[in-house]
C-alpha positions in Angstrom: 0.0 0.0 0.0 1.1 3.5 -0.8 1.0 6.4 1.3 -0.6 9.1 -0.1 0.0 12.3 2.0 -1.7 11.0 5.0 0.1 11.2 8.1 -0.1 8.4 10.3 1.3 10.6 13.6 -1.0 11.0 16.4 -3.2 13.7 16.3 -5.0 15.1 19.3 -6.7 18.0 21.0 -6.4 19.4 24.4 -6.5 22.3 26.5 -3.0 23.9 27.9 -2.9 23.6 31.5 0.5 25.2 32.1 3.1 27.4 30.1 6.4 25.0 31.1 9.4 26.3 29.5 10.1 29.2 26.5 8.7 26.9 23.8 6.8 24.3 25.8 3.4 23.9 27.1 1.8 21.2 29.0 -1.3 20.1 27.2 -4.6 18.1 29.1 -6.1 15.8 26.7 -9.7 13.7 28.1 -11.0 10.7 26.6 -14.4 8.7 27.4 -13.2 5.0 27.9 -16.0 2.3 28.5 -15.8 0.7 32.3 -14.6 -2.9 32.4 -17.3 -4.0 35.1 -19.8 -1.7 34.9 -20.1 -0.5 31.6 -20.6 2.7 31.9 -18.1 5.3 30.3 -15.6 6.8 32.8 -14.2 10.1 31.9 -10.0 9.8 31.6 -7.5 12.7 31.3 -3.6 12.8 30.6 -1.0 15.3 30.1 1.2 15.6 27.5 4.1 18.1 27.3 4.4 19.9 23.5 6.5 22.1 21.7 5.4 25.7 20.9 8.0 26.8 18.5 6.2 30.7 18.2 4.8 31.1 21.9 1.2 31.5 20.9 -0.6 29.2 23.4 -1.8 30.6 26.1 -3.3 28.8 29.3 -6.8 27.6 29.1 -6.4 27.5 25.3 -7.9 24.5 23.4 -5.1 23.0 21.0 -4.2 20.1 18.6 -0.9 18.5 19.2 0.7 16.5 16.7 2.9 13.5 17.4 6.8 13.9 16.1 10.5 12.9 17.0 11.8 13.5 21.2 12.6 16.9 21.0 13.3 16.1 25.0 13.5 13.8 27.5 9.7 14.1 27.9 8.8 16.0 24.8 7.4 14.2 22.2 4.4 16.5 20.6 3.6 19.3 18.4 1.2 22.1 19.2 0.1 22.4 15.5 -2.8 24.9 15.9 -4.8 26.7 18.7 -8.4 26.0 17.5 -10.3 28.0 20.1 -8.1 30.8 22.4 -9.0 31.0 26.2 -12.2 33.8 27.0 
């Protein structure tokens, strides 16, 4: 099979829950998993830290990270756009 354009990184969005560094950002992402018991779904939530090469994010901003290579020992996203900025 051929690849044609499409990316097979990880793409997700979160919101920035703290400014970490210069150029990072610590991003929140939630997911809705399904309860192993009691089949219900159980909200989950995990940080990731990303790279913000231009400084744009601000906290509380909602964000879409893109996987890419270990920029650092824990870095190992993208912030590729802010879709919706903090009111």
């Amino acid at each position: 099979m051929e690849n044609r354009g499409e990316s097979r990184k990880t793409v997700k969005v979160g919101t920035v829950v703290s400014l970490a560094g210069a150029k990072s950002v610590v991003v929140q992402v939630e997911s809705m998993v399904m309860h192993p018991l009691y089949h219900r779904f159980v909200k989950r939530s995990r940080k990731f830290m990303a790279h913000d090469e231009n400084g744009e994010c601000g906290l509380g901003d909602k964000v879409q990270i893109v996987e890419c290579r270990p920029l650092s020992r824990r870095k190992r996203f993208r912030v590729q756009r802010v879709i919706e900025r903090a009111k």
